[in-house]
C-alpha positions in Angstrom: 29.2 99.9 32.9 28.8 103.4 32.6 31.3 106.1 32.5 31.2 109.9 33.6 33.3 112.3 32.2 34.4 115.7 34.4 36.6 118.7 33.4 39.1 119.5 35.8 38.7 122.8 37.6 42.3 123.6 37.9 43.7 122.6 34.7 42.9 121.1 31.1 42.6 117.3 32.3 39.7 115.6 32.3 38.2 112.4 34.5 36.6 109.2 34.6 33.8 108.1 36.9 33.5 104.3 36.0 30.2 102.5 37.8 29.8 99.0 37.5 27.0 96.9 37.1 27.1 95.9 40.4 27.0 99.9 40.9 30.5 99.6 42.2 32.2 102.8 41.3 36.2 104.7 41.1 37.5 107.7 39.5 41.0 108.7 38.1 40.8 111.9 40.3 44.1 112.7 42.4 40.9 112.8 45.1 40.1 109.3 44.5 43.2 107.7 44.2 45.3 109.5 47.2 42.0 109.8 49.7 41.4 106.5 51.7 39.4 106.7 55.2 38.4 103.3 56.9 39.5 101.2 53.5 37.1 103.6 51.5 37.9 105.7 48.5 35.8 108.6 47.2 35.8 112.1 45.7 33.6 114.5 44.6 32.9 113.2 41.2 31.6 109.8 42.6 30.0 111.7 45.1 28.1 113.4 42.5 27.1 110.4 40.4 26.2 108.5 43.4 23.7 111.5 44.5 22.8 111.3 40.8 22.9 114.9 40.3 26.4 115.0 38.1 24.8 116.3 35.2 24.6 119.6 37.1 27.7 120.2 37.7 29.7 123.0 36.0 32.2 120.1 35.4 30.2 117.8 33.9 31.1 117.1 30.5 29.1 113.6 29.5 28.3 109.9 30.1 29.3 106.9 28.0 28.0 103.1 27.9 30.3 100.4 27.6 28.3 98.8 25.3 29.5 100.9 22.8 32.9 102.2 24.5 36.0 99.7 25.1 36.9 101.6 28.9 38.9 99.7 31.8 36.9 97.9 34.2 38.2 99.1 37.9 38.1 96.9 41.3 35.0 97.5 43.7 35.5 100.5 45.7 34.0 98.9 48.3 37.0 96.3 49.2 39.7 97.2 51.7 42.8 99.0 50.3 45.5 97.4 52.2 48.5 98.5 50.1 49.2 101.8 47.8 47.2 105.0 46.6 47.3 103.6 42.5 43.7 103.0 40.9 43.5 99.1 40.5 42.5 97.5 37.0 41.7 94.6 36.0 41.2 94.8 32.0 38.6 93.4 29.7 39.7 92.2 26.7 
């Protein structure tokens, strides 16, 4: 798993882009988590990783490997959301 790390345009924050193995990715964006069309989330920092240009974005402050950093491990973006707008975990221990 890897994770990408963004500044926030608006304000000191910053946010996680976590891809799975499987390639399966989520972010901890307000865009991710309230944005859900046909049972799909995205935003623009998965958008970025997923065109595999994030490292040119003005927001774009680094990428980490699980291997050597202990992150949550999120649900596939790519199943239905059926119920609330709150970033699903399931964590390793």
């Amino acid at each position: 798993m890897k994770t990408f790390i963004f500044r926030s345009e608006s304000s000191n924050k910053t946010y996680q882009t976590l891809v799975q193995n499987d390639n399966s990715m989520s972010c901890d964006c307000k865009g991710w988590t309230l944005r859900c069309k046909n049972g799909v989330r995205t935003c623009k920092h998965v958008r970025l990783v997923q065109a595999g240009c994030a490292h040119m974005d003005p927001s774009f402050i680094g990428c980490t490997d699980s291997k050597t950093t202990s992150v949550a491990r999120a649900i596939s973006v790519d199943q239905p959301i059926t119920t609330g707008a709150a970033r699903k975990f399931n964590f390793e221990d």
